[in-house]
C-alpha positions as CSV (number, residue, x, y, z in Angstrom):
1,X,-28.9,30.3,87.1
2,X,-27.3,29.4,90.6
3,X,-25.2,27.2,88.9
4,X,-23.5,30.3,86.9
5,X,-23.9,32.8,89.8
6,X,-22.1,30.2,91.8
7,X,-19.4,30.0,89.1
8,X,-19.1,33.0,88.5
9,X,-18.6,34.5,92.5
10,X,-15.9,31.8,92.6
11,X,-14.0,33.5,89.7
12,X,-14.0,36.7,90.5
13,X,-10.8,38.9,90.9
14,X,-9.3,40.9,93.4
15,X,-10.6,44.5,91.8
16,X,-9.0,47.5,93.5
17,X,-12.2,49.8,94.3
18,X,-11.9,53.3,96.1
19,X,-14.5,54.5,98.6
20,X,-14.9,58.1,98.6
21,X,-17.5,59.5,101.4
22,X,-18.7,60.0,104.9
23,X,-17.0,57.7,107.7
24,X,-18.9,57.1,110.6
25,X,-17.9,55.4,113.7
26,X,-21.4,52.9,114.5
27,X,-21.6,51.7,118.2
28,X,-23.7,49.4,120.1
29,X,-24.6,49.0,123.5
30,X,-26.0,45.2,123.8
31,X,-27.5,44.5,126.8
32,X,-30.9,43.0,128.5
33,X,-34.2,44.7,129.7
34,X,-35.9,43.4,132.5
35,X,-38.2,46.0,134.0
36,X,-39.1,49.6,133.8
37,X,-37.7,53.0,135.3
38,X,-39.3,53.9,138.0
39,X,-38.4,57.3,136.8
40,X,-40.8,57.5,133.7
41,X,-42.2,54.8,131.7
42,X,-39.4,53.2,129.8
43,X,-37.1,50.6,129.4
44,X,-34.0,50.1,131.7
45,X,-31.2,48.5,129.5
46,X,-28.8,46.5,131.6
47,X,-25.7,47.2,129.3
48,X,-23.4,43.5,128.9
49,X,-21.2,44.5,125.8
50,X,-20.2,47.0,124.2
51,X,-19.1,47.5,120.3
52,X,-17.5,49.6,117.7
53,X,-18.0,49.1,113.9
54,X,-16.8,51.0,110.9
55,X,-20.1,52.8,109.5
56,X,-21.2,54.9,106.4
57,X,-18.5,54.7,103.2
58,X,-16.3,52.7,105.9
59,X,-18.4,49.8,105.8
60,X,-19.2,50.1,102.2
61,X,-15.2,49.6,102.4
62,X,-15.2,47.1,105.0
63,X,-17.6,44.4,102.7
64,X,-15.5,45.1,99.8
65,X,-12.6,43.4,101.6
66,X,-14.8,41.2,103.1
67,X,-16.1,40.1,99.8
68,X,-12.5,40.0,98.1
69,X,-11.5,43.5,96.9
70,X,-8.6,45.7,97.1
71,X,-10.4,48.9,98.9
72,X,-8.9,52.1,99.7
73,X,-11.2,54.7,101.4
74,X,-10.8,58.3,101.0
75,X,-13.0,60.4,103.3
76,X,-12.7,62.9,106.7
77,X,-12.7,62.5,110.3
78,X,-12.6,65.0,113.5
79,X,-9.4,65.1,115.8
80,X,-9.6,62.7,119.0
81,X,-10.2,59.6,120.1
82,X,-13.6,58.2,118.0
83,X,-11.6,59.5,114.7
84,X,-8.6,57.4,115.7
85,X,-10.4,54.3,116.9
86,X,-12.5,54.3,113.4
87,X,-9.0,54.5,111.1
88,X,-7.6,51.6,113.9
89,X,-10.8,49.3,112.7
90,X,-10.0,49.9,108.9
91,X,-5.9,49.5,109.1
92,X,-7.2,46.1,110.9
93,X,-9.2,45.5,108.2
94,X,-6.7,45.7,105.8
95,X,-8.2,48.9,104.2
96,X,-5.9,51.8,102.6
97,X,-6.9,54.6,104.2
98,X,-4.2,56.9,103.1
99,X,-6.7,59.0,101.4
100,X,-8.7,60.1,105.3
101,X,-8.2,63.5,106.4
102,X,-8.3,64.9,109.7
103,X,-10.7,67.5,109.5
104,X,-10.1,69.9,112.8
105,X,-13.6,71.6,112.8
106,X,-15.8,68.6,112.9
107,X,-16.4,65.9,114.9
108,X,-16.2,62.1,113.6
109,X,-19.6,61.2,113.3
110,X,-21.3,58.6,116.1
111,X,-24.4,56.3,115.6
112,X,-24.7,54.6,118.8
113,X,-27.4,52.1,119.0
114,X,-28.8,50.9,122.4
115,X,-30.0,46.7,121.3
116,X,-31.8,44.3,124.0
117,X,-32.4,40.6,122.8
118,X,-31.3,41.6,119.2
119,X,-33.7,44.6,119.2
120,X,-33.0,48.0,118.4
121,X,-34.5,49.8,121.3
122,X,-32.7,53.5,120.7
123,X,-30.3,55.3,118.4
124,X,-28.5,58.7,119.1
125,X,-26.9,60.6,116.8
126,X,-23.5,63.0,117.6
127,X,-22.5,64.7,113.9
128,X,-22.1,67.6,112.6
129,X,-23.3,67.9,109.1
130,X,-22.0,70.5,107.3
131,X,-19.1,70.9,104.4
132,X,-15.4,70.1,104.8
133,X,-13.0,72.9,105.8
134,X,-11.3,74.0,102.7
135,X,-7.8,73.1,104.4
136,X,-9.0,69.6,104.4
137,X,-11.2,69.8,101.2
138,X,-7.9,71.2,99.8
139,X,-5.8,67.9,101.2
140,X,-8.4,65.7,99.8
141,X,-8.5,66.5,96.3
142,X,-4.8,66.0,96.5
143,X,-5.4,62.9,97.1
144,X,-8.0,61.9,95.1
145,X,-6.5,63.2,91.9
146,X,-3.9,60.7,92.4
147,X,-5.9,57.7,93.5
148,X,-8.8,57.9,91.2
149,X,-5.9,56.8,87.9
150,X,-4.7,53.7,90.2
151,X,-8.3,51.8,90.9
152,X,-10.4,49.7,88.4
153,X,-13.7,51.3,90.0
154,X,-15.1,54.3,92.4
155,X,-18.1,54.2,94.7
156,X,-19.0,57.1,96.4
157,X,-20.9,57.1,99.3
158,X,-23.0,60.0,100.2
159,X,-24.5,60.4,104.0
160,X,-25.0,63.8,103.3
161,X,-23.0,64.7,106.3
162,X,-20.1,67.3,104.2
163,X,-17.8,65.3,102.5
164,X,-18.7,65.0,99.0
165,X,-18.8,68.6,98.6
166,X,-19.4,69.7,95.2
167,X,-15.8,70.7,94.7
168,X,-14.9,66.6,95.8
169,X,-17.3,65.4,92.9
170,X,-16.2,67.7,90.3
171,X,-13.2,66.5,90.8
172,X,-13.5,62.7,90.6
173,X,-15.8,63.0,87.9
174,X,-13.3,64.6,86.1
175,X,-10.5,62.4,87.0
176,X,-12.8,59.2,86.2
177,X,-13.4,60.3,82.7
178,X,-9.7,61.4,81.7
179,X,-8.6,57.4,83.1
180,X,-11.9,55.9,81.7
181,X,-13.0,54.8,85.3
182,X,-16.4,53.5,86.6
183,X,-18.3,55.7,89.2
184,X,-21.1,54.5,91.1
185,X,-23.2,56.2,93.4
186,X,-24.4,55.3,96.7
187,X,-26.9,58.7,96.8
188,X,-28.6,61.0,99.0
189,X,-30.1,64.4,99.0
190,X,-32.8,66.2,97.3
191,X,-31.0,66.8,93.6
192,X,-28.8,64.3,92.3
193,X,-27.5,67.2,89.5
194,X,-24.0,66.8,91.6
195,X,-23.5,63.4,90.4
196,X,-23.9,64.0,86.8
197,X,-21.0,62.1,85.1
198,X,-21.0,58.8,87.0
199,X,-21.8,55.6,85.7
200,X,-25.2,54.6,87.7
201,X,-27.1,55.6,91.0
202,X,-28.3,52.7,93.8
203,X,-31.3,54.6,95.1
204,X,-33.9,52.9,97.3
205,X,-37.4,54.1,97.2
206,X,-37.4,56.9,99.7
207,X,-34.3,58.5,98.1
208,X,-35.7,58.0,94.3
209,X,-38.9,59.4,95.3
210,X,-37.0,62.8,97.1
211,X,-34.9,63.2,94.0
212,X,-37.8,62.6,91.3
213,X,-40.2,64.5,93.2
214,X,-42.6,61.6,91.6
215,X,-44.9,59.0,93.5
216,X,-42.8,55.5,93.5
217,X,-45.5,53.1,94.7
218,X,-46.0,51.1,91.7
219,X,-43.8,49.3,89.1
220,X,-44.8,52.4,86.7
221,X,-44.1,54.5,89.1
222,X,-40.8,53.7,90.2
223,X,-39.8,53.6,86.1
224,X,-40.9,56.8,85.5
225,X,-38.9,58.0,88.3
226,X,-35.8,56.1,87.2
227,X,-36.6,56.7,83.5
228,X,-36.5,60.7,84.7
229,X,-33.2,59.8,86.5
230,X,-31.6,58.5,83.5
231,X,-32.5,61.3,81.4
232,X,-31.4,64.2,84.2
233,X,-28.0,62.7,84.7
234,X,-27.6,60.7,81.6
235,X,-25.7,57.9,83.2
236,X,-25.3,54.1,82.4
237,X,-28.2,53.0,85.1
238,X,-30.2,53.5,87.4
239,X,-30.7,50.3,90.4
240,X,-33.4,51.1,92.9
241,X,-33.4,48.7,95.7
242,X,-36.8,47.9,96.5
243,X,-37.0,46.4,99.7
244,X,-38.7,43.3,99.8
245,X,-39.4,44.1,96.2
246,X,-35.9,43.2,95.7
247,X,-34.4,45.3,92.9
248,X,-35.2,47.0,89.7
249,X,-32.1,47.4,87.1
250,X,-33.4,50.8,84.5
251,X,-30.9,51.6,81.9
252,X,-32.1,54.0,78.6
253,X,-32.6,52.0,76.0
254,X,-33.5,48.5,77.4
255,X,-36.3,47.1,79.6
256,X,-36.0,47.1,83.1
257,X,-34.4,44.0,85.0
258,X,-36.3,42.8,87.9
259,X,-34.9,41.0,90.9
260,X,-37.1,39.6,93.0
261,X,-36.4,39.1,96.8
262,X,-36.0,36.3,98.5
263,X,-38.6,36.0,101.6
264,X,-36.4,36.0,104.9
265,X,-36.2,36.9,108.7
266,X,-34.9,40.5,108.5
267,X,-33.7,41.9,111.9
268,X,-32.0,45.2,110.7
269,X,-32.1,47.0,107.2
270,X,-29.0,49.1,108.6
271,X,-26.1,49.0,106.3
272,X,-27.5,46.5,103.7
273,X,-27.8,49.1,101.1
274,X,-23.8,49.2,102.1
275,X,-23.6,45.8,101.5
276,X,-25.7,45.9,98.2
277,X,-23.5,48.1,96.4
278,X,-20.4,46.8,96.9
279,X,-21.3,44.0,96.0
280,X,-22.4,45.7,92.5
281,X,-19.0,47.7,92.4
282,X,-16.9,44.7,93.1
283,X,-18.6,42.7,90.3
284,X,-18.8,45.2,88.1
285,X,-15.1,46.1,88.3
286,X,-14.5,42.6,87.4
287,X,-16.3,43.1,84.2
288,X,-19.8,40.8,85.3
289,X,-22.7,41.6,83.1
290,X,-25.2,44.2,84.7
291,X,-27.9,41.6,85.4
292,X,-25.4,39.0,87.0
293,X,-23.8,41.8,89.1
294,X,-27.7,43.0,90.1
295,X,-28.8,39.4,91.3
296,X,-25.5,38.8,93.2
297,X,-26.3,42.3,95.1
298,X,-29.5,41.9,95.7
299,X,-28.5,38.4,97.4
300,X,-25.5,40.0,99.6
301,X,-28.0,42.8,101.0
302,X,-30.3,40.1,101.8
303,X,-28.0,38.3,103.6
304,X,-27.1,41.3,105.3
305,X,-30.9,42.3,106.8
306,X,-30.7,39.3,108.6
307,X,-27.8,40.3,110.8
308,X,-27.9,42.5,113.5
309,X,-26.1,46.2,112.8
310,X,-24.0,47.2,110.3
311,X,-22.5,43.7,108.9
312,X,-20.6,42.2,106.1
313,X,-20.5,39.7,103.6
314,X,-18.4,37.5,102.6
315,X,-18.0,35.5,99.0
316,X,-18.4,32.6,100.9
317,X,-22.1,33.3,102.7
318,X,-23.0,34.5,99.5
319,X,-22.2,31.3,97.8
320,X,-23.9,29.2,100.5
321,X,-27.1,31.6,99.9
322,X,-27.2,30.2,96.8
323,X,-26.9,27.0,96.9
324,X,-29.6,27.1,99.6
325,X,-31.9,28.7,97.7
326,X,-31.2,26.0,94.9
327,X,-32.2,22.9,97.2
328,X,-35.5,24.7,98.8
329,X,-36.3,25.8,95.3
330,X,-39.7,24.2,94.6
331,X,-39.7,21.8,91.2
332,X,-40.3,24.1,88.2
333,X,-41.9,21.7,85.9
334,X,-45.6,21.9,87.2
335,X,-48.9,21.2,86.1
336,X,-51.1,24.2,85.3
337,X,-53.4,23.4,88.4
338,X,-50.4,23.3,90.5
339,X,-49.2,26.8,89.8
340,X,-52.3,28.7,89.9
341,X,-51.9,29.1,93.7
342,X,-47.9,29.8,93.1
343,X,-48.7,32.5,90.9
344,X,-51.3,34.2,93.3
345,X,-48.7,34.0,96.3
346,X,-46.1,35.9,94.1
347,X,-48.2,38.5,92.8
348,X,-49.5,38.8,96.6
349,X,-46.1,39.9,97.4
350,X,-46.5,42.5,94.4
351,X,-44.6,40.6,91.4
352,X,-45.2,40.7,87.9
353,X,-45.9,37.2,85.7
354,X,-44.3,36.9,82.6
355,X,-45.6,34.1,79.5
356,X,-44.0,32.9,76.8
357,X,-44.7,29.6,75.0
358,X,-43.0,27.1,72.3
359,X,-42.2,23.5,71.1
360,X,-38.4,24.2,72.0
361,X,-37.7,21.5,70.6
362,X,-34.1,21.4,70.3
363,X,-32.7,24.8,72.3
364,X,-30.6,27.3,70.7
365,X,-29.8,30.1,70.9
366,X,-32.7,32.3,69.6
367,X,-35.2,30.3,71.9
368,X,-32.2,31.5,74.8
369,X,-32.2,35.2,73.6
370,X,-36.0,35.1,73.7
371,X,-36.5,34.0,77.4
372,X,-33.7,36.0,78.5
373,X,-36.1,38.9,77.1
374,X,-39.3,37.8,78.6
375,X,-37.3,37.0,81.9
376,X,-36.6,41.0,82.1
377,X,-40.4,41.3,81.6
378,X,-41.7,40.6,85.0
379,X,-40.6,39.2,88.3
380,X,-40.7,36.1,87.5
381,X,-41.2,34.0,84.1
382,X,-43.9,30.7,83.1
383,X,-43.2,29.2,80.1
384,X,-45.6,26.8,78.4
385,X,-44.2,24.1,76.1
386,X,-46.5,21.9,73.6
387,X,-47.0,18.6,74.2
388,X,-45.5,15.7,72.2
389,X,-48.8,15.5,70.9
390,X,-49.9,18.6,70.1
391,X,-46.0,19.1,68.6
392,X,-46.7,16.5,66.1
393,X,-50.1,18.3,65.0
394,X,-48.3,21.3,64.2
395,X,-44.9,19.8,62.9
396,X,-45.4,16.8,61.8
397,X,-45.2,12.9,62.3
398,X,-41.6,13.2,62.9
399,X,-41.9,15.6,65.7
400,X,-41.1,16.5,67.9
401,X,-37.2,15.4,68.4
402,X,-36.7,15.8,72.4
403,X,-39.7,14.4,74.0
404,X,-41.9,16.2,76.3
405,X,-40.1,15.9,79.4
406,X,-37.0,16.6,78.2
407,X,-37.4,19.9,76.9
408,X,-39.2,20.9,80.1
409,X,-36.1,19.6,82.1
410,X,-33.7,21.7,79.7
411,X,-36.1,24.2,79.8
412,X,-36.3,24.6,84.1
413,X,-32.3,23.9,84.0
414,X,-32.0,27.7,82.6
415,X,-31.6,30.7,84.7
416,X,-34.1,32.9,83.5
417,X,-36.6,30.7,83.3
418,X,-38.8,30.0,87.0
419,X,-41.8,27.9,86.2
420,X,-42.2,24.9,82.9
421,X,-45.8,23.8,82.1
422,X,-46.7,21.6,79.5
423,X,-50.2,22.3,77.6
424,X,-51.8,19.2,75.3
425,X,-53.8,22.0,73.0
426,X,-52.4,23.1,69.8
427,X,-52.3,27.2,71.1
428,X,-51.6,27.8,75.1
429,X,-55.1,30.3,74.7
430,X,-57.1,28.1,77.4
431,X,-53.8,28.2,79.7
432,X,-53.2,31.9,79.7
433,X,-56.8,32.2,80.7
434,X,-56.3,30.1,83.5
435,X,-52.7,31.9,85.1
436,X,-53.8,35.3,83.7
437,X,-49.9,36.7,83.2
438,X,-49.9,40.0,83.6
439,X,-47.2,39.6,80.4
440,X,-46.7,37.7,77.5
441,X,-43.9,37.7,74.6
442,X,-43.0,36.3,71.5
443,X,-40.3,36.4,69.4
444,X,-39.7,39.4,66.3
445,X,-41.3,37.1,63.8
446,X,-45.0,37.6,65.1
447,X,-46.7,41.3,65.1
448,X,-48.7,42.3,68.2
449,X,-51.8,42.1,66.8
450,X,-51.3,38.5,65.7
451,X,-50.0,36.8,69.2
452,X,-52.2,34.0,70.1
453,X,-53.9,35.5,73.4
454,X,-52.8,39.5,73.3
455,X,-56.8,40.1,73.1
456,X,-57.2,38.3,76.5
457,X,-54.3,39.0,77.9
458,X,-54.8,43.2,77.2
459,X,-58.7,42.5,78.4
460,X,-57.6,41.6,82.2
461,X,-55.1,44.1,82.3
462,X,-51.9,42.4,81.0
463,X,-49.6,43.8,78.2
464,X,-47.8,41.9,74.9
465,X,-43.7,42.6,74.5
466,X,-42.0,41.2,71.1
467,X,-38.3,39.7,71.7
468,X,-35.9,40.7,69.4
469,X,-35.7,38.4,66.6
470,X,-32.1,36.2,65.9
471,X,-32.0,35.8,62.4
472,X,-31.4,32.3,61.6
473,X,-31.6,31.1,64.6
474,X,-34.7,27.9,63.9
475,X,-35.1,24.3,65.2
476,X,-35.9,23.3,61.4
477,X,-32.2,24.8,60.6
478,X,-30.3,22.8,62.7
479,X,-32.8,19.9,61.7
480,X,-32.2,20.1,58.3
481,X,-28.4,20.7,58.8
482,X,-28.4,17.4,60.2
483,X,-30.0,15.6,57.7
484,X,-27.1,16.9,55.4
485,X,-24.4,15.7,56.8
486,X,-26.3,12.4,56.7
């Protein structure tokens, strides 16, 4: 899998994405604290440096260029000096930001953040959240009715500080339909009825929760708030980011896609939800497959938690993410002693364990469609593979072709699959009992009820999901094929 994600971050294009949303001006005071106020017990911060940032949809915009894209940023700011200092920080960026509006009644919003030693000691707040002025609403949708035809992709942004009024969505939303354009949405609020028409919604937890109205703190319950998500809006998807859950990919029709996160030294969660979705638009604009565009998003706002402040990512440190995580990735092929203790570690850190089993001897593409189905299972995916031995009791003397070793190698060498153990028994019955996955799937050809195991498996607590069946698609095909040409 790193292999492809690699391949395929190098060949993405230059998209041109527009940002609709809330700017905000982020500062930071960095400084040192080395004793108390004498005036009341707190902190005195000994201020060293001080620094302005492009927050809110501005750095949304900010990592798209940072990550490759053509952004332009349509959104308001307040008349004086913040307001121009914030549009100064974009232009230097190399963001359009023809479509910002100077909205006379309303200040540019300020997040300034007091940090000693790389910790956040205070933020304070200066906004004004209320709608735009219609002169500038007015000026806006001007604007946008013109930009929305020129871009391959929108992301909107919502801080709920004014400026995605309803008017403002109406209005893309209609625009984005009429030039068959993309929307995704960044949310916030307590109804998400005023996004109805976009594409998909990037909610964390919190935000899914407010606009479900429905506990999130299981798996279940975090689908059956998305599930209600997709129904209300009817949009493409629904991506929560989970934290250090990683993130959970719901579209109707399909199972949900789990990322899992990768364990790191966060400093600060500011802006990596930011960072996360524009990494989704920009992949998505360049026509990535959902779940490829879900695991490169989920690494980029990884990335970003271990920065301090709002922060961006480039292609580059995504790439060398990667192909770190590829070289201190453990060795998948393991005994089934050595991953009992694996397996409790991950579901310790709340993820799901996904079976299936197989000779796969000699891959194609049906034994490929199936693990790509029982990846999307769980967080994670063990396959078992007979032995040589125990292939030859079920095949015959002249099985199996690829020896043991080999198929686990080809096996481990795929993306979806995390963990290859070989089992000497004729059924994997005795292993399942000894990892306990809280899944297992087989392929369309079998019936629930006749899966080797689903009676154990449903007795701890586990479930039993049946891949899709590819017609045709058999080892003793392409065996006998051969033979043929013979």
């Amino acid at each position: 899998m790193i292999s492809r994600l690699s391949e395929l971050l190098r060949t993405l294009g230059k998209p041109r994405i527009l940002v609709v949303g809330d700017l905000l001006l982020d500062r930071y005071l960095w400084g040192k604290v080395d004793r108390i106020s004498p005036e009341a017990p707190v902190p005195v911060l000994n201020i060293v440096r001080e620094e302005e940032r492009a927050g809110g949809a501005a750095n949304v915009a900010c990592n798209l260029v940072a990550l490759g894209a053509s952004a332009s940023l349509a959104g308001a700011i307040g008349p004086g000096a913040p307001g121009e200092r914030l549009v100064g920080l974009l232009r230097e960026a190399g963001i359009d930001t023809r479509g910002i509006v100077v909205d006379p009644g309303r200040p540019t919003p300020i997040k300034t953040r007091c940090i000693a030693q790389s910790q956040q000691m205070l933020r304070v707040d200066r906004e004004l959240a209320a709608p735009l002025a219609k002169a500038a609403e007015k000026k806006l949708l001007r604007h946008l009715q013109q930009a929305v035809a020129k871009v391959d992709l929108v992301l909107l942004s919502d801080y709920n500080k004014g400026v995605l009024t309803d008017a403002i969505l109406a209005a893309i939303m209609r625009a984005a339909k009429k030039h068959g354009k993309p929307v995704v949405v960044g949310p916030k609020g307590l109804s998400y009825d005023k996004y109805a028409g976009c594409t998909g919604v990037v909610p964390n937890l919190k935000e899914l929760a407010l606009a479900t109205g429905l506990a999130v703190g299981t798996d279940a319950g975090v689908r059956a708030a998305a599930s209600a998500l997709l129904r209300d809006l009817g949009c493409g998807f629904v991506l929560v980011t989970r934290g250090d859950r990683g993130m959970s990919l719901f579209r109707e029709g399909s199972d949900p896609f789990h990322v899992p996160s990768r364990p790191r030294q966060v400093y600060d969660v500011a802006g990596a939800g930011d960072t996360s979705v524009a990494t989704l638009g920009l992949a998505l604009a360049c026509g990535a497959a959902a779940e490829d565009a879900v695991r490169l998003a989920n690494a980029a706002g990884g990335i970003a938690v271990t920065k301090v402040g709002v922060a961006t990512v480039s292609r580059a440190e995504i790439q060398a993410d990667l192909e770190e995580e590829h070289s201190t990735r453990p060795e998948k092929v393991r005994t089934a002693t050595e991953l009992v203790p694996v397996l409790a570690a991950a579901r310790a850190r709340g993820e799901t364990v996904a079976f299936t089993n197989g000779c796969f001897d000699i891959l194609h593409a049906g034994h490929v469609r199936t693990l790509h189905f029982a990846r999307s299972q769980g967080d994670l995916l063990v396959v078992g593979i007979n032995s040589d031995a125990s292939v030859r009791r079920l095949k015959g003397a002249q099985r199996p072709i690829v020896p043991e070793r080999e198929r686990a190698a080809v096996l481990a060498a795929l993306q979806d699959v995390d963990h290859v153990v070989i089992f000497g028994e004729d059924t994997p019955v005795e292993l399942m009992a000894l990892l306990k996955p809280d899944v297992i799937v087989k392929g369309g050809d079998y019936t629930a009820d006749k899966v080797v195991g689903a009676a154990a498996v449903k007795a701890w607590g586990g479930r039993v999901a049946m891949a899709p069946l590819q017609k045709g698609a058999s080892t003793t095909n392409i065996v006998e094929k051969i033979r043929r040409l013979k």
